[in-house]
C-alpha positions in Angstrom: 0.0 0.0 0.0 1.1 3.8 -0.3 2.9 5.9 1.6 0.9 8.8 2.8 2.3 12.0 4.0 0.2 14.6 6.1 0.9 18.2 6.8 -0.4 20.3 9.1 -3.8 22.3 9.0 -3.6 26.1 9.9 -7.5 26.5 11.2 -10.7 24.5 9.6 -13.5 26.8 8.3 -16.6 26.0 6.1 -19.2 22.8 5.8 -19.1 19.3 4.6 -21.0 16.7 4.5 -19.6 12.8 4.8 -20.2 9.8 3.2 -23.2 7.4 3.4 -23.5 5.6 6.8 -21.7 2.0 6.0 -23.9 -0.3 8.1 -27.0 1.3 6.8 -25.3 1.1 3.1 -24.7 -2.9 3.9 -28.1 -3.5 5.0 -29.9 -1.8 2.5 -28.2 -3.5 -0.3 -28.8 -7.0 1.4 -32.2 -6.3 2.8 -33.2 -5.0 -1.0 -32.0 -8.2 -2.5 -34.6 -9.8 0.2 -38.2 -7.5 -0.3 -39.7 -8.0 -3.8 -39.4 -5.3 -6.1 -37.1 -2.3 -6.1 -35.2 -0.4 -3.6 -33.7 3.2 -4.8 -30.6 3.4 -2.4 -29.5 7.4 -2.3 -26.6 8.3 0.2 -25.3 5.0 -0.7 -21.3 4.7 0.9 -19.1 3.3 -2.2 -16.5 2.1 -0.2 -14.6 -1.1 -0.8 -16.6 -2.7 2.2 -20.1 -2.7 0.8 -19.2 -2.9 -2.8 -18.2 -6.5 -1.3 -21.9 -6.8 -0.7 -23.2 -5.4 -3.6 -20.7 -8.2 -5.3 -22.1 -11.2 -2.9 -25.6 -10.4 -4.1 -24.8 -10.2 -7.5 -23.2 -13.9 -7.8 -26.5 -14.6 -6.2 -28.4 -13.7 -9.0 -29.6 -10.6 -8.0 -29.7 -7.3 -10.4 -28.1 -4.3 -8.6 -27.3 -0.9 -10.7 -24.8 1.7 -9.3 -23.9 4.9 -9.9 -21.4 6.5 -7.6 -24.1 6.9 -4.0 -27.2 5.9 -5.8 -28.5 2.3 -6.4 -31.0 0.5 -7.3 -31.4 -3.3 -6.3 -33.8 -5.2 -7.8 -35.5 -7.7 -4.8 -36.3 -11.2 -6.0 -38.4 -11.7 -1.9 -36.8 -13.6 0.7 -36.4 -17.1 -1.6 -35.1 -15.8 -4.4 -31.5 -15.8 -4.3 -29.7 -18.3 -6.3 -26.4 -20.5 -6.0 -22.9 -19.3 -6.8 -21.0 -20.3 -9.1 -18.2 -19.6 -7.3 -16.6 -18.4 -3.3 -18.5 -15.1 -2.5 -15.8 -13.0 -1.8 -16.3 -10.3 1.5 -12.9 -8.7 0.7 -11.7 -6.7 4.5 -15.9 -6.6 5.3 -16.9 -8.2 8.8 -20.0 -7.0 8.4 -20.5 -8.8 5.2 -19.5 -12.1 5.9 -21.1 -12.0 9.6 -25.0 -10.9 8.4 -24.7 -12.7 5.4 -24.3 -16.5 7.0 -27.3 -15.5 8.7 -29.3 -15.0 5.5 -27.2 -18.3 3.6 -28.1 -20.6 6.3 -31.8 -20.5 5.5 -31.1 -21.1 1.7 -31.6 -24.2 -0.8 -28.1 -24.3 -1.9 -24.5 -24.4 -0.5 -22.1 -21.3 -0.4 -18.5 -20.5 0.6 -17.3 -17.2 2.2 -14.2 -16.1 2.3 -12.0 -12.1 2.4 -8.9 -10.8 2.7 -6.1 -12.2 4.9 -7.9 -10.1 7.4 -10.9 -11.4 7.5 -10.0 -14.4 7.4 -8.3 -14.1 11.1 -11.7 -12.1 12.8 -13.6 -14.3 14.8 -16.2 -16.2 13.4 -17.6 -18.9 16.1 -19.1 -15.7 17.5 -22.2 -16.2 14.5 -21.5 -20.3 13.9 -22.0 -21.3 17.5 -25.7 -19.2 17.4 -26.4 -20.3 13.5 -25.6 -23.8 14.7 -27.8 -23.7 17.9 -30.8 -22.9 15.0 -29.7 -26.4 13.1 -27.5 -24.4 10.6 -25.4 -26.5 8.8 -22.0 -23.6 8.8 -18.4 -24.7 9.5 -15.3 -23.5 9.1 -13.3 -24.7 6.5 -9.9 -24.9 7.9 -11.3 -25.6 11.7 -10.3 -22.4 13.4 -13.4 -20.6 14.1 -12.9 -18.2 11.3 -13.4 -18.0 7.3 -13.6 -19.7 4.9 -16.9 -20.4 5.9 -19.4 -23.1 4.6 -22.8 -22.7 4.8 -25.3 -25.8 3.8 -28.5 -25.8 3.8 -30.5 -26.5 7.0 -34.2 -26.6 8.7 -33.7 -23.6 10.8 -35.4 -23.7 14.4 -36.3 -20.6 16.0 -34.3 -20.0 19.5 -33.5 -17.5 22.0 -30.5 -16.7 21.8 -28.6 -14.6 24.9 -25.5 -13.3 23.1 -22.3 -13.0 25.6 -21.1 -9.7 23.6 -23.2 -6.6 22.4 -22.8 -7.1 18.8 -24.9 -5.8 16.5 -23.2 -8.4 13.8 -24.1 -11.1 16.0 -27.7 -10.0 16.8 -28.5 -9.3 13.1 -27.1 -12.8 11.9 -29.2 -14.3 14.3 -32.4 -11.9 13.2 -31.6 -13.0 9.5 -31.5 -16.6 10.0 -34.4 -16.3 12.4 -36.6 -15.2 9.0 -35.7 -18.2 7.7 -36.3 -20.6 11.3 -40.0 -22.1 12.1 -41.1 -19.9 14.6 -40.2 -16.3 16.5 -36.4 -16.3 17.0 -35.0 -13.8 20.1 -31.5 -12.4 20.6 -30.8 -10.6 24.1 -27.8 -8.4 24.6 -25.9 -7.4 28.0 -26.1 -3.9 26.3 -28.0 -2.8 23.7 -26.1 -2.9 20.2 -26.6 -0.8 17.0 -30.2 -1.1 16.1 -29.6 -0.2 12.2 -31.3 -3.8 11.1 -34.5 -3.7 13.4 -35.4 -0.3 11.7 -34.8 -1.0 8.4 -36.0 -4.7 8.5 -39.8 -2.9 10.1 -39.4 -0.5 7.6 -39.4 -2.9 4.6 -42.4 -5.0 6.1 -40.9 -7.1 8.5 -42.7 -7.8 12.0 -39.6 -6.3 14.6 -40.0 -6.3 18.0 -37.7 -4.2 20.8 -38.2 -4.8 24.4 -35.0 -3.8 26.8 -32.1 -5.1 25.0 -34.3 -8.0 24.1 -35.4 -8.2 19.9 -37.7 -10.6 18.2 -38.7 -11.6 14.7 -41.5 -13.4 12.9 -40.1 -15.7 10.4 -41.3 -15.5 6.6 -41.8 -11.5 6.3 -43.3 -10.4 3.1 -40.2 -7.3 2.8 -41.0 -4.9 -0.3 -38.7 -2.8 -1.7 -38.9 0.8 -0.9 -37.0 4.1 -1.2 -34.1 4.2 1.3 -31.7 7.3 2.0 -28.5 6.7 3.6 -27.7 9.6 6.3 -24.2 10.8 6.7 -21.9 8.1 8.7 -21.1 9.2 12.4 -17.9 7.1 12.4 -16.3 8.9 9.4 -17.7 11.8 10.7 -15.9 11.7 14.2 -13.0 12.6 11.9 -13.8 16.1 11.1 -15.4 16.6 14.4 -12.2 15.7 16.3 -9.7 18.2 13.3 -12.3 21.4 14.5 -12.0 20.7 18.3 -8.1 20.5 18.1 -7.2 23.2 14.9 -6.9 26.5 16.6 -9.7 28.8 15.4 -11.6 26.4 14.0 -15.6 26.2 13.1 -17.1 24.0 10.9 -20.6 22.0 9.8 -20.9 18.7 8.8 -24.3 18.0 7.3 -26.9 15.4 7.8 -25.5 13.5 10.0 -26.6 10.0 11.3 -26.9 10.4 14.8 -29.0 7.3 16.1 -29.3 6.4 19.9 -27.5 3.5 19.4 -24.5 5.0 17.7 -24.2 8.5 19.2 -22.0 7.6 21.8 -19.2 9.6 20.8 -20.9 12.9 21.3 -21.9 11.9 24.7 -18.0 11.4 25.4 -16.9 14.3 23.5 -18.9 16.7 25.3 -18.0 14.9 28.5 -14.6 16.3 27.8 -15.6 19.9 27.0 -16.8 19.8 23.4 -18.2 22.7 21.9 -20.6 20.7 19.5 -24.1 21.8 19.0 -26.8 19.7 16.8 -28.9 21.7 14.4 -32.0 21.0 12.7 -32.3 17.1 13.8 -34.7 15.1 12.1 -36.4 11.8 13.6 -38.0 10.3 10.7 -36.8 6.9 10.1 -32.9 7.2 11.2 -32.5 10.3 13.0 -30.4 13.3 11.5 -28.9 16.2 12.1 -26.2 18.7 11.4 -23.1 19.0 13.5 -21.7 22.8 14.6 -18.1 22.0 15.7 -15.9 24.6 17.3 -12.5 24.4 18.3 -12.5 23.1 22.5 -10.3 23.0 25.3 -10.7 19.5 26.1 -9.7 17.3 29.6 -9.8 14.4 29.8 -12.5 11.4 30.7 -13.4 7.7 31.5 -14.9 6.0 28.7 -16.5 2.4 29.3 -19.4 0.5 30.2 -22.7 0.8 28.1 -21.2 3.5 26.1 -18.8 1.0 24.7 -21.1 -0.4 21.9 -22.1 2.9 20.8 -18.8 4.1 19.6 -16.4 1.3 19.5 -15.3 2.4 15.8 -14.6 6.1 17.1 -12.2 5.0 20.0 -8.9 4.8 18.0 -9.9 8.5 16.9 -11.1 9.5 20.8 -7.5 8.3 22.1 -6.2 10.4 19.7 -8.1 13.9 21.4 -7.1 12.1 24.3 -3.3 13.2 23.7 -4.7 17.0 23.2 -7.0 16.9 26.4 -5.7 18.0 30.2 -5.3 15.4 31.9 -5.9 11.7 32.0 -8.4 9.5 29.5 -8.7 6.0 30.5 -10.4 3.8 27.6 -11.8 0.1 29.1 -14.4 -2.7 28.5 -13.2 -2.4 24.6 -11.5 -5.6 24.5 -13.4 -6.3 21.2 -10.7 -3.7 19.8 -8.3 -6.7 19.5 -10.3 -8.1 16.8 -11.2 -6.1 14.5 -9.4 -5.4 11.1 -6.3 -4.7 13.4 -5.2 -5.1 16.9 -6.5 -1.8 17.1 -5.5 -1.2 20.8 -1.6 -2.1 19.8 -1.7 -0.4 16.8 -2.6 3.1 18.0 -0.9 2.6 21.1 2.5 1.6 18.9 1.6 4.5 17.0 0.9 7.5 18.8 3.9 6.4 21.2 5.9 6.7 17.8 4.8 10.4 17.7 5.5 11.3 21.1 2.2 10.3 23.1 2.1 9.3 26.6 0.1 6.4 26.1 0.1 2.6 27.6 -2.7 -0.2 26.6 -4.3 -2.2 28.9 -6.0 -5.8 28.1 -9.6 -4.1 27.0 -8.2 -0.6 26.1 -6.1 2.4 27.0 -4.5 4.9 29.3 -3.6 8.0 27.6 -2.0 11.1 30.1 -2.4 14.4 28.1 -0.6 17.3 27.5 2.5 15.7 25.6 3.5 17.9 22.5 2.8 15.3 19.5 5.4 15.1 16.2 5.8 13.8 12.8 7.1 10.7 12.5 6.9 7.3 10.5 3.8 5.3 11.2 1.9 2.2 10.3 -1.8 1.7 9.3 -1.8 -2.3 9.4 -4.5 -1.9 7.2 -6.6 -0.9 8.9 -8.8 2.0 7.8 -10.0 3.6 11.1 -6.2 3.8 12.4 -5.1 5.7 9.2 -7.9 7.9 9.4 -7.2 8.7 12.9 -3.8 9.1 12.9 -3.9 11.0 10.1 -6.2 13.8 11.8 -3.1 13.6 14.7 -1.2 14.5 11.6 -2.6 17.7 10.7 -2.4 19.3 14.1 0.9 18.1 15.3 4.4 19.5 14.1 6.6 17.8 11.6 5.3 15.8 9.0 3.7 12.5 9.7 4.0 9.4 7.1 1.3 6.8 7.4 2.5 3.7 5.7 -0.6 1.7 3.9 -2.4 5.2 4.0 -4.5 4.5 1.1 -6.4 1.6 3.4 -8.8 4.4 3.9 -10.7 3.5 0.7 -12.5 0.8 2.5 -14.9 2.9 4.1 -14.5 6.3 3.4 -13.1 7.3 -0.7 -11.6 10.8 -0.5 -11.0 10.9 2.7 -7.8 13.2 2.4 -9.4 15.2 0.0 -11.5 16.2 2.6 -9.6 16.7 5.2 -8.0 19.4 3.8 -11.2 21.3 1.7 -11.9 22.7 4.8 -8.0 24.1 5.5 -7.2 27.7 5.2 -3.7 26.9 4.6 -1.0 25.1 6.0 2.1 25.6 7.7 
């Protein structure tokens, strides 16, 4: 992968608005392919991630048109997909492979999923032990608990299913399947997860039920395609939220923002450490909206962990970065799912930011980052892994030096132009 060198940002004025949520952009594609008819996708996120899904449904027979953020899927119902000829390929997408075994293990005809190298070391028993509680016929290939993954086909029972981790993967594999199963299938969560499938599934026709952390479905829903718009993503977002707060004399607005209960968490920790972030005309139809007014903050630092965890852990490589530029101490715990996604993502921004000067230490399920240390260029490494470039490179822009992110261009996976955008709202650099 490229190289990527960052330069520092004077002062951030103006707006912008960010790319399509990427969970919603998943599910809409998948959940399209499953109602009858069609389903007009605007907002659409086309990042490496879910063009994987788009490319799944297509092997499965389904017709899916796109053109840059809009698409159109044509839905064939909830029995209409078809076998592959070949692997179905998830590329670097754990959402992918983990909410599409769901939907494969109710199906006629056997499938294999694999990815990346990446994928293919996430943890997978986490949906087969589940699937396989509901009769699925899913194993993995080389024995490990991760992909490849085969998926045959099975007479799905409906269970309940009391998942040890809050994982909104998890619950909605479990949700899918359970359309296929012979009777009302449950998932309860210690803490409740990103609710992203629930509304769209009730939305397309589905029967959804929410009760505490508890969710049911009725098997056999009639879905129909609809319209569906994708808001703006919170989680590429948290990017230009955390450049304002830390760019001296800085204001901006990001617009349309997706800023459902379930995901908002990073505000609610943001302003816990002093933010100076206000939320203008919100909208609550369907996924809630609303436009973010970020000004530059003196920040100090916090506790993050507990319930909160769920509803940010993408934004915490990118809050242990504001951690470096807050007074005092952050300490980041109960994130031990960090270790597993596309990186170790607790050693890699610890290895990192220690690289460009921070005083920061990691801890079995997260961080401990003492603020106040000046930060510098230096050489760093993304490991892949998207969310660690991206963060890294907003450390980049406000620190002095120049800072070189090796594999840089791993931002493509969720978020296409991203460095073009962090500098169109620059007034120069230094």
């Amino acid at each position: 992968m490229d190289r990527i060198e960052i330069r520092k940002n004077r002062s951030l004025h103006g707006e912008i608005t960010v790319p399509g949520d990427k969970s919603i952009s998943h599910r809409a594609v998948m959940f399209g392919s499953l109602a009858s008819g069609r389903t007009k996708i605007t907002g659409f996120l086309p990042g490496a991630d879910c063009l994987s899904t788009i490319s799944c449904f297509r092997k499965m027979g389904i017709e899916i048109e796109q053109q840059g953020s809009t698409v159109t899927v044509h839905g064939k119902g909830l029995h209409g997909l078809t076998c592959p000829a070949d692997t179905l390929d998830t590329g670097n997408s754990g959402t992918t492979m983990r909410l599409i075994s769901g939907i494969l293990s109710g199906q006629k005809f056997t499938s294999r999923l694999s990815g990346d190298e990446s994928i293919c070391r996430r943890p997978m028993k986490r949906i087969i032990t589940p699937l396989t509680m509901m009769h699925a016929d899913i194993r993995s290939e080389k024995e490990n608990g991760c992909a490849p993954l085969i998926i045959r086909p099975g007479e799905l029972k409906s269970i309940h299913y009391n998942s040890p981790v809050a994982s909104a993967q998890v619950k909605s594999c479990v949700l899918l399947a359970g359309m296929y199963a012979d009777g009302i299938t449950r998932v309860t969560e210690p803490v409740l997860s990103r609710n992203h499938t629930e509304i769209m599934l009730r939305y397309l026709g589905a029967s959804v039920t929410s009760e505490g952390t508890t969710v049911s479905i009725e098997p056999e829903p009639a879905l129909a395609g609809r319209a569906l718009n994708v808001p703006g993503d919170i989680s590429s977002a948290a990017y230009f939220i955390a450049a304002a707060l830390v760019t001296p004399n800085s204001e901006i607005l990001i617009r349309n923002v997706g800023i459902n209960p379930t995901r908002d968490g990073i505000l609610e920790v943001l302003k816990n450490m002093g933010a100076d972030i206000r939320l203008l005309n919100i909208s609550r139809d369907g996924e809630p909206t609303a436009d973010l007014l970020v000004k530059t903050s003196s920040l100090h630092g916090t506790v993050v962990g507990g319930e909160v965890i769920p509803r940010l852990i993408d934004e915490i490589p990118m809050i242990a970065v504001l951690a470096c530029f807050a007074e005092g101490t952050t300490v980041i715990r109960d994130a031990a799912e960090l270790r597993v996604k596309e990186s170790d993502r607790i050693a890699v921004m610890t290895e990192n930011l220690r690289r460009m000067g921070a005083d920061i230490e990691a801890a079995p399920d997260g961080m401990i980052i003492r603020g106040g240390s000046p930060l510098h260029g230096a050489d760093v490494d993304s490991y892949a892994d998207h969310r660690a470039a991206m963060s890294l490179a907003v450390a980049g822009t406000v620190c002095e030096g120049q800072l070189r992110i090796e594999g840089g261009n791993c931002t493509n996976i969720s978020y296409p132009g991203f460095y073009r955008d962090l500098y169109s709202l620059s007034d120069g650099s230094v």
